[in-house]
FIDRENLO-712086 format. One line per field, with one value per residue (C-alpha): x, y, z; chain; residue number from 1; residue in three letters. Coordinates in steps of 0.2 Angstrom, whole numbers, plus 5000, padded with zeros to 4 digits. Layout:
c1	c(X,...);
c2	c(Y,...);
c3	c(Z,...);
mol	c(A,...);
seq	c(NUM,...);
type	c(ALA,...);
***
This chain:
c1	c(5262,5262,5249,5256,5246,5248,5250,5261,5248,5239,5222,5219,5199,5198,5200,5197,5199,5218,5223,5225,5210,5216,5222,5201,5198,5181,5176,5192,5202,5211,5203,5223,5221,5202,5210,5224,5209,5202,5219,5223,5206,5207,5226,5236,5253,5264,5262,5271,5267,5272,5272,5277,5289,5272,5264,5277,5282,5261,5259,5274,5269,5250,5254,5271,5259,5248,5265,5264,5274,5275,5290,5290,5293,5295,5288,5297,5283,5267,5270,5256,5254,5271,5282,5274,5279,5295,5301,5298,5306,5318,5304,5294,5297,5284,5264,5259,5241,5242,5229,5220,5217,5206,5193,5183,5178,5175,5186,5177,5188,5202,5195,5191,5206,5215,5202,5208,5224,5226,5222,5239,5236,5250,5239,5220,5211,5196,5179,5164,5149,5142,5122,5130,5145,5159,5173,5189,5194,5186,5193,5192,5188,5190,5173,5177,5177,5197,5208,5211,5215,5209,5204,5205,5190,5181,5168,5150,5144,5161,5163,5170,5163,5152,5166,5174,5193,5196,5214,5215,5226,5236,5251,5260,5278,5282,5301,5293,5281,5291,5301,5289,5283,5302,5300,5284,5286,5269,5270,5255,5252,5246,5260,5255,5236,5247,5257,5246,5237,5255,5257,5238,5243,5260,5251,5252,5237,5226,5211,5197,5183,5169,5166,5149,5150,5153,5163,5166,5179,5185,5184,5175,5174,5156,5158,5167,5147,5144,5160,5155,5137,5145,5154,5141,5130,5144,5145,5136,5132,5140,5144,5161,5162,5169,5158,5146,5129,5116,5101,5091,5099,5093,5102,5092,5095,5114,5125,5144,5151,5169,5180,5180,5161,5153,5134,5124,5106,5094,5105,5099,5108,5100,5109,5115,5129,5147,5153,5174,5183,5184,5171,5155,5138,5131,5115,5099,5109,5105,5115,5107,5103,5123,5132,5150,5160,5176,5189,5189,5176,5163,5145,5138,5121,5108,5118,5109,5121,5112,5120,5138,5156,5166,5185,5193,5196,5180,5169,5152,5138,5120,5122,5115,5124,5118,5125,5141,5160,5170,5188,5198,5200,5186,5176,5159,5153,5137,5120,5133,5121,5125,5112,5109,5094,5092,5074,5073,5073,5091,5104,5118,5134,5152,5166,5180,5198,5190,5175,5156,5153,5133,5136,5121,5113,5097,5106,5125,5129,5146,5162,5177,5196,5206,5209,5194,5183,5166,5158,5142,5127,5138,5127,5134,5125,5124,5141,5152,5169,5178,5199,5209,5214,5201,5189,5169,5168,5149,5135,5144,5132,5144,5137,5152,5167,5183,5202,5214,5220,5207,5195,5179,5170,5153,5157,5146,5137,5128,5117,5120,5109,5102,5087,5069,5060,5050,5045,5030,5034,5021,5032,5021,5007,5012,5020,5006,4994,5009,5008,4988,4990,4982);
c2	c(4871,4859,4857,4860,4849,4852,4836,4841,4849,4839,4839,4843,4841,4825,4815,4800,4800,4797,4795,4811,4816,4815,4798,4792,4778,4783,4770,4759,4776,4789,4805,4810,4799,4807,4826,4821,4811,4829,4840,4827,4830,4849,4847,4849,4834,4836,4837,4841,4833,4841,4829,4827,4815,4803,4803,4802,4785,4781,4793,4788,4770,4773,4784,4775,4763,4778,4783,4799,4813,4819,4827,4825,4840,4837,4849,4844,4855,4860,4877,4881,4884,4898,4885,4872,4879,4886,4868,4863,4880,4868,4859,4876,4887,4898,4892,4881,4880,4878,4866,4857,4841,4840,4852,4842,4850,4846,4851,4865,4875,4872,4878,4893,4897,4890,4903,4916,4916,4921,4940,4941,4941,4935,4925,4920,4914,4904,4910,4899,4911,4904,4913,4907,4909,4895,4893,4900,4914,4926,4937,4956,4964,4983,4994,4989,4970,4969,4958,4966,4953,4938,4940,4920,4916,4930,4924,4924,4942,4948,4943,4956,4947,4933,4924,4910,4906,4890,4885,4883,4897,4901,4909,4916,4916,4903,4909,4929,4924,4911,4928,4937,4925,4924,4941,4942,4937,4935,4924,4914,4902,4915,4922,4913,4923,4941,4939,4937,4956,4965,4957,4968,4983,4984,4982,4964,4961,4947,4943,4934,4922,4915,4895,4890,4869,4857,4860,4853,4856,4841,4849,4837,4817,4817,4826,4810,4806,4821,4815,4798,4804,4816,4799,4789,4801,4805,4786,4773,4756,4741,4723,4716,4699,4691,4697,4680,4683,4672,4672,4673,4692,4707,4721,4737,4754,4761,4748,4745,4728,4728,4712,4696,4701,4688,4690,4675,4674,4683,4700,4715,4731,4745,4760,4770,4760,4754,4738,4735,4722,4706,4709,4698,4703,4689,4681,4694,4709,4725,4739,4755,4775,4780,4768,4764,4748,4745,4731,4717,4717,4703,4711,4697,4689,4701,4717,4734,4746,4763,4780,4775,4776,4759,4755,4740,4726,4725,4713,4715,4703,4706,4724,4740,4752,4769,4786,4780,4782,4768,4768,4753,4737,4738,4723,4722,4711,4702,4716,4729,4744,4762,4775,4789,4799,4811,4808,4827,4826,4841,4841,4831,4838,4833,4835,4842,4848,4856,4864,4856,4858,4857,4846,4853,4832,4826,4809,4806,4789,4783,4791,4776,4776,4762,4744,4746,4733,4731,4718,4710,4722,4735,4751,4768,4785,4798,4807,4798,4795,4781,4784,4772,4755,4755,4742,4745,4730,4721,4728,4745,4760,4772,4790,4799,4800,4786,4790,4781,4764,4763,4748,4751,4741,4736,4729,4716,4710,4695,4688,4669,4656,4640,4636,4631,4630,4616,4611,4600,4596,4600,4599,4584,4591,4607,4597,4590,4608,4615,4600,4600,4619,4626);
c3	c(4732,4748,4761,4776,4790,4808,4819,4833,4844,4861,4867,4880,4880,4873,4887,4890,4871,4870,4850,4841,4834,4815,4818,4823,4811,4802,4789,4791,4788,4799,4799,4792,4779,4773,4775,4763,4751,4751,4747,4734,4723,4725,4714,4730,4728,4741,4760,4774,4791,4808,4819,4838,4848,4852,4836,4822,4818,4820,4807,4796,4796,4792,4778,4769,4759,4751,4743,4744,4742,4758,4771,4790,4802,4821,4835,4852,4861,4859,4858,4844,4824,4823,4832,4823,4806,4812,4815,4797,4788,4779,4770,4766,4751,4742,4741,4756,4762,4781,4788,4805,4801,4816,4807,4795,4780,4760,4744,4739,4755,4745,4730,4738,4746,4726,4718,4728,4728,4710,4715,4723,4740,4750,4762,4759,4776,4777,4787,4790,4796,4812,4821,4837,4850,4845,4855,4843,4834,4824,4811,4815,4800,4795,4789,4772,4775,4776,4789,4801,4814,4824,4841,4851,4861,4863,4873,4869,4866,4862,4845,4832,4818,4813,4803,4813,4808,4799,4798,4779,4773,4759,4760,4743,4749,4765,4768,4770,4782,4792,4794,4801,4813,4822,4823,4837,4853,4863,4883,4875,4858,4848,4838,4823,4823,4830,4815,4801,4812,4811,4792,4787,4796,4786,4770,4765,4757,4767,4762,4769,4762,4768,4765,4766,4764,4779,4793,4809,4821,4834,4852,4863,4862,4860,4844,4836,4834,4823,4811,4812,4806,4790,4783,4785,4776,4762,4758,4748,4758,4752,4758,4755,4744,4760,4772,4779,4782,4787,4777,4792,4797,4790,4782,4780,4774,4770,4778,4777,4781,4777,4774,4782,4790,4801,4804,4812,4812,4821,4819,4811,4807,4800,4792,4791,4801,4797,4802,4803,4795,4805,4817,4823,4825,4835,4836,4842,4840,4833,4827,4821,4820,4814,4822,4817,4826,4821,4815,4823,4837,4845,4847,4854,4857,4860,4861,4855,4851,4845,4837,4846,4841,4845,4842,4837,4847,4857,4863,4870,4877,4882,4883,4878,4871,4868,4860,4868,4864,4866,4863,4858,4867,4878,4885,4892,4903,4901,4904,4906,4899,4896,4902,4888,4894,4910,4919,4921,4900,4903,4890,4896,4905,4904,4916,4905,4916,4928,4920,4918,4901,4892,4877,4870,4869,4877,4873,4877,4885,4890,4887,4887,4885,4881,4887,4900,4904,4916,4926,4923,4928,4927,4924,4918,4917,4905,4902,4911,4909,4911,4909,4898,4907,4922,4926,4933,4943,4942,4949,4953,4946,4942,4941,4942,4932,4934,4933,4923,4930,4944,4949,4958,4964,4976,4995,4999,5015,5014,5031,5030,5041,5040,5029,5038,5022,5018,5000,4994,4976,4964,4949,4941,4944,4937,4922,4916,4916,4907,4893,4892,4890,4907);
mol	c(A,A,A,A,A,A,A,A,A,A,A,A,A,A,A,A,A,A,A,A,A,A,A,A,A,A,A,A,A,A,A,A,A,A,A,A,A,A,A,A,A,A,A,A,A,A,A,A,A,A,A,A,A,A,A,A,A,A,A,A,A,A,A,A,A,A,A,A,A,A,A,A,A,A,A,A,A,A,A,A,A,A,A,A,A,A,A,A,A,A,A,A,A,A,A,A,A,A,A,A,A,A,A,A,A,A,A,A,A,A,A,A,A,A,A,A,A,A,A,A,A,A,A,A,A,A,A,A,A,A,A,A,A,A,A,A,A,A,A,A,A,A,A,A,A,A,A,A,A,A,A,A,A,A,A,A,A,A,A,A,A,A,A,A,A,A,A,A,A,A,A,A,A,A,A,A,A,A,A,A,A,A,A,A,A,A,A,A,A,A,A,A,A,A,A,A,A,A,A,A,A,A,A,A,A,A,A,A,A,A,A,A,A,A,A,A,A,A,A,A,A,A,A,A,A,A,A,A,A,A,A,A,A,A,A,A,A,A,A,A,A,A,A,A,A,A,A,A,A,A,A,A,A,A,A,A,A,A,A,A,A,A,A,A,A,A,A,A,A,A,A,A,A,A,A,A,A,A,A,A,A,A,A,A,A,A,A,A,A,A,A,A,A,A,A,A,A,A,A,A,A,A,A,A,A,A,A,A,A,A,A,A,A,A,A,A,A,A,A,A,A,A,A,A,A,A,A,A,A,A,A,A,A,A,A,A,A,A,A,A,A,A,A,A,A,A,A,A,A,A,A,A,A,A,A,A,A,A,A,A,A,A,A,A,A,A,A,A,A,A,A,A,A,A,A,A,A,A,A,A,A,A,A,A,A,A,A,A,A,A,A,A,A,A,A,A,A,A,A,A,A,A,A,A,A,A,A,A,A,A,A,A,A,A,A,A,A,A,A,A,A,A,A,A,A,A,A,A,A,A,A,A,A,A,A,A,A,A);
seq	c(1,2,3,4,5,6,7,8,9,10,11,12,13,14,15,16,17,18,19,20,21,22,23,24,25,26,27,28,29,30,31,32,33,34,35,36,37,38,39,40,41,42,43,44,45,46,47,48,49,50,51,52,53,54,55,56,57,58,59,60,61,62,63,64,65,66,67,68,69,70,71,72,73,74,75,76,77,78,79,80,81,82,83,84,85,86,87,88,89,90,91,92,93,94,95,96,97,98,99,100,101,102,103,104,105,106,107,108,109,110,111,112,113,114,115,116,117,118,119,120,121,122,123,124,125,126,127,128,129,130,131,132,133,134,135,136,137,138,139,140,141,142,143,144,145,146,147,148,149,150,151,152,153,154,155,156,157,158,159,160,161,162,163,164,165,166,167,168,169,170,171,172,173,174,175,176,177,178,179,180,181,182,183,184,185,186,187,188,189,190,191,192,193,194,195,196,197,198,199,200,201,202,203,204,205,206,207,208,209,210,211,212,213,214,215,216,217,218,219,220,221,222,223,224,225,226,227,228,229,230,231,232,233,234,235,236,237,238,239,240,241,242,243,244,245,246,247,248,249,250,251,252,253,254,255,256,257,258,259,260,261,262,263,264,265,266,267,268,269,270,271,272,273,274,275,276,277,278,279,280,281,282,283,284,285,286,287,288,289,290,291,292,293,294,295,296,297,298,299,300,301,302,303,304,305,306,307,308,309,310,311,312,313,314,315,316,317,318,319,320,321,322,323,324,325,326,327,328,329,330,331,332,333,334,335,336,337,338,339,340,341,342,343,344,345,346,347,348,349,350,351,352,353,354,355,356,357,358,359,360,361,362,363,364,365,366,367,368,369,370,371,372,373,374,375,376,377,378,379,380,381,382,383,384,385,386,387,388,389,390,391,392,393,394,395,396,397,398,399,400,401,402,403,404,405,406,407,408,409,410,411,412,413,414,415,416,417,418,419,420,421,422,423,424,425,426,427,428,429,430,431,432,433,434,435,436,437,438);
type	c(UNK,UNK,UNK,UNK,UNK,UNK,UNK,UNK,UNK,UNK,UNK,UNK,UNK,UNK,UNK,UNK,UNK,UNK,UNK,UNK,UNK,UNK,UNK,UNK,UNK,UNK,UNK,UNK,UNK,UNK,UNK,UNK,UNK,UNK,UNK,UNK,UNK,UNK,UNK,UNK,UNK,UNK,UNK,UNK,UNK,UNK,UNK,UNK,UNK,UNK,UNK,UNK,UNK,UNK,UNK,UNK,UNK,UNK,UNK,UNK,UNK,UNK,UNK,UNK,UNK,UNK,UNK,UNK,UNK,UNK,UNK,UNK,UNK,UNK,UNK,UNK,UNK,UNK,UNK,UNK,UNK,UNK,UNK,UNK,UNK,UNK,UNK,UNK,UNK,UNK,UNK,UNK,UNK,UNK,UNK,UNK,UNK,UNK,UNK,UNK,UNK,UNK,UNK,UNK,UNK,UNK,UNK,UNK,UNK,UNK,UNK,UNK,UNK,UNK,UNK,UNK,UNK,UNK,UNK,UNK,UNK,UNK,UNK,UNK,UNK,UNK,UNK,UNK,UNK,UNK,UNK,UNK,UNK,UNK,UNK,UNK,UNK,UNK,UNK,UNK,UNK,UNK,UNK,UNK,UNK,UNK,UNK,UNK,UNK,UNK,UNK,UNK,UNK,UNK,UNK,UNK,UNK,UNK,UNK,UNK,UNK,UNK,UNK,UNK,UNK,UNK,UNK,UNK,UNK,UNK,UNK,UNK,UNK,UNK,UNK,UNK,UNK,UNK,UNK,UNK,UNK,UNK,UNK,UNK,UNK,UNK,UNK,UNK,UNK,UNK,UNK,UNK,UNK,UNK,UNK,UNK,UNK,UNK,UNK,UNK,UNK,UNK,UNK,UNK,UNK,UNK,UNK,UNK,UNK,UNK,UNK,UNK,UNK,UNK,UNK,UNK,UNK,UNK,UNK,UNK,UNK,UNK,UNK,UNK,UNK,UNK,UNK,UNK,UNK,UNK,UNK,UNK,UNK,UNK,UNK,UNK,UNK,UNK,UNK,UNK,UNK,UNK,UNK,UNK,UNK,UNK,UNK,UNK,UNK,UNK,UNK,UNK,UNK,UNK,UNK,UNK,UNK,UNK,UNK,UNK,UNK,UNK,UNK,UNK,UNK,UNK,UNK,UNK,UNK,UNK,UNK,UNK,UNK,UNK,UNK,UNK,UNK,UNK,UNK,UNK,UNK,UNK,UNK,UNK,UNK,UNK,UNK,UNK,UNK,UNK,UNK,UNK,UNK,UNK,UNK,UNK,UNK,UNK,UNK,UNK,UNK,UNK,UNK,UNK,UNK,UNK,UNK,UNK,UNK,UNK,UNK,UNK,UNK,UNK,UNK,UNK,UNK,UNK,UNK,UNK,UNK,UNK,UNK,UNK,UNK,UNK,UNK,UNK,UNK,UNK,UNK,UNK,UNK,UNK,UNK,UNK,UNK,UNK,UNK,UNK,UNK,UNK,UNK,UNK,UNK,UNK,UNK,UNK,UNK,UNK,UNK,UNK,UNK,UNK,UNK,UNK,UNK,UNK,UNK,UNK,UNK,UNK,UNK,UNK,UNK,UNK,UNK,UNK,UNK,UNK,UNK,UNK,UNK,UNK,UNK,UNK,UNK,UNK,UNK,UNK,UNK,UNK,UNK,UNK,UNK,UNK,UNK,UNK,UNK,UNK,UNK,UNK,UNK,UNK,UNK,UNK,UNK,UNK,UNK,UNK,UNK,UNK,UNK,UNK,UNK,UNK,UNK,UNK,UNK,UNK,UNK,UNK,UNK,UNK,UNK,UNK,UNK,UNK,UNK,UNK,UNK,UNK,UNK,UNK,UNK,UNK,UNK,UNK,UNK,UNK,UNK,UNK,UNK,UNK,UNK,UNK,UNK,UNK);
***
């Protein structure tokens, strides 16, 4: 049996956020590299990895030291999941489990779906049964609980079930149902979900089950918080052997410090929180409430970064830093602070394409891409989104969202005229109440 992964696809609601979602580094590991950890302990040994033109030689290089037994597929376009496994028919050949690495989930889906299986079903699907609307398919089932079909973003109120689709599915024979799928045409990216409809009504037996551990699905950057959160929470703290800390930090709670770990005195870092390898925590800072920084970043003196997702490569002074994404390579000027909370005490709203979206958060900070950097006394609001490779110029209060590649910054007028003021110097008098203690 292979696990089939699905890598070709391109968000488009990710933005600023411009790495692939399965290739997020969550405790020094891709999100990839975790869904594979998680195939690999429910049996599954071989993998096939649909990639696309952007992303293949990244995934090839992170995954040929895990020598694995693993096959690459490439999908020129991002057509969907039928295309997607169309591309790699030449790798495919009876059992395969289909999977979205951008869903985050734990082994006991695969030992489901495994269970399941051995009933003779040609495909087994996976449902997760949700008490309000989410934004995907649900499965259409029959009066006696049989597939029917799935029906793609309903919309609230709509909904033909309570069983949300999860892409974990089995299918018995890969050759029979890559056959079927060249055989519907739809004008949208749906044939893969019309198929498996067409595949029930002409008696292939599909059955459905419902999945009741942890799952996630990646939609929207601010939910890289809530994956950050489920590894932190899965893992036990430790301290790598070369990690440097003062004696005068302090280290509280479930804390990660991976290799090479510099901590100078005056920090503190309370779990649970993940610290990359390479990276300093300066003097004065604190780092708390689910907070995960990674490799090779400077958090320097006095710097409070709370609940917030940082990439590699930054460097940070004298800022705060608050429920914030922060892609990699980002610099912050001195007192740069992110704003996470709305005086009006509302839920936080995002720009996403052209729709305002309600992320659900009384606290969402910052949302950054890439290679940006900001000025000193830079301020930015809550739910802002900064696009890779831009700069926030000091001083500017930015309250509305910034493009790729664009500077802003604050004009200045400044009145300049001659100074009238005359000084009597009372600093010796003032020095001597100050050293008697007045």
């Amino acid at each position: 049996m292979k696990a089939v992964f699905l890598c070709g696809g391109i968000g488009k609601r990710m933005h600023p956020i411009t790495e692939d979602k399965f290739m997020l580094k969550f405790l020094g590991k891709t999100l990839l590299e975790h869904q594979i950890e998680t195939a690999i302990k429910a049996g599954i040994k071989d993998f096939v990895i649909i990639c696309n033109p952007f992303n293949e030689e990244k995934i090839k290089n992170y995954l040929h030291p895990l020598k694995l037994k693993v096959e690459f597929a490439l999908q020129k376009e991002p057509k969907g999941m039928a295309d997607a496994i169309i591309n790699a028919e030449e790798f495919l050949d009876g059992e395969i489990i289909v999977v979205n690495p951008n869903d985050v989930f734990e082994v006991t889906a695969y030992e489901k779906i495994l269970d399941s299986r051995r009933s003779g079903c040609d495909a087994v699907l996976l449902g997760f049964k949700v008490d309000s609307y989410f934004s995907g398919g649900y499965f259409k089932l029959d009066g006696k609980g049989e597939f029917v079909g799935i029906a793609e973003k309903p919309g609230e109120g709509n909904e033909p079930s309570d069983l949300v689709n999860i892409v974990v599915h089995y299918h018995k024979d890969a050759k029979k149902f890559i056959s079927h799928l060249k055989k519907l045409v739809s004008e949208n990216d749906d044939v893969y979900e019309k198929t498996l409809g067409v595949m029930a009504a002409d008696g292939n037996k599909i059955k459905v089950v419902t999945y009741t551990g942890y799952w996630f699905a990646i939609k929207y950057p601010w939910h890289i918080l809530e994956i950050a959160k489920y590894f932190l929470d899965k893992e036990y703290g430790r301290i790598s052997k070369t990690a440097k800390i003062s004696p005068r930090a302090t280290i509280e709670g479930k804390v990660i410090i991976e290799d090479n770990v510099r901590v100078f005195e005056g920090a503190t870092i309370k779990g649970p929180c993940h610290i990359g390898k390479n990276s300093v925590i300066g003097t004065d800072v604190l780092v708390w409430n689910y907070s995960h920084i990674g490799d090779y970043c400077v958090v320097g003196y006095s710097t409070e970064v709370k609940h917030s997702f940082i990439g590699d490569n930054c460097w940070f002074h004298s800022n705060y830093i608050g429920d914030s994404i922060i892609a990699n390579s980002c610099f912050f000027g001195a007192k740069t602070v992110t704003a996470n909370y709305r005086f009006d005490e509302k839920t936080v709203k995002v720009n996403v394409g052209d729709k305002r979206i309600d992320t659900g958060l009384d606290k969402l900070g910052a949302i950054m891409g890439d290679d940006c950097k900001t000025g000193i006394n830079a301020s930015i609001m809550p739910g802002v989104k900064i696009g890779p490779n831009s700069i926030v110029g000091p001083g500017v209060v930015l309250d509305k969202d910034l493009e790729s590649n664009k500077t802003i910054s604050v004009e200045q007028q400044y009145l300049i005229k001659d100074n009238t003021i005359k000084y009597t110097s009372k600093k010796e008098e003032l020095m001597k109440r100050l050293l008697k203690g007045k």
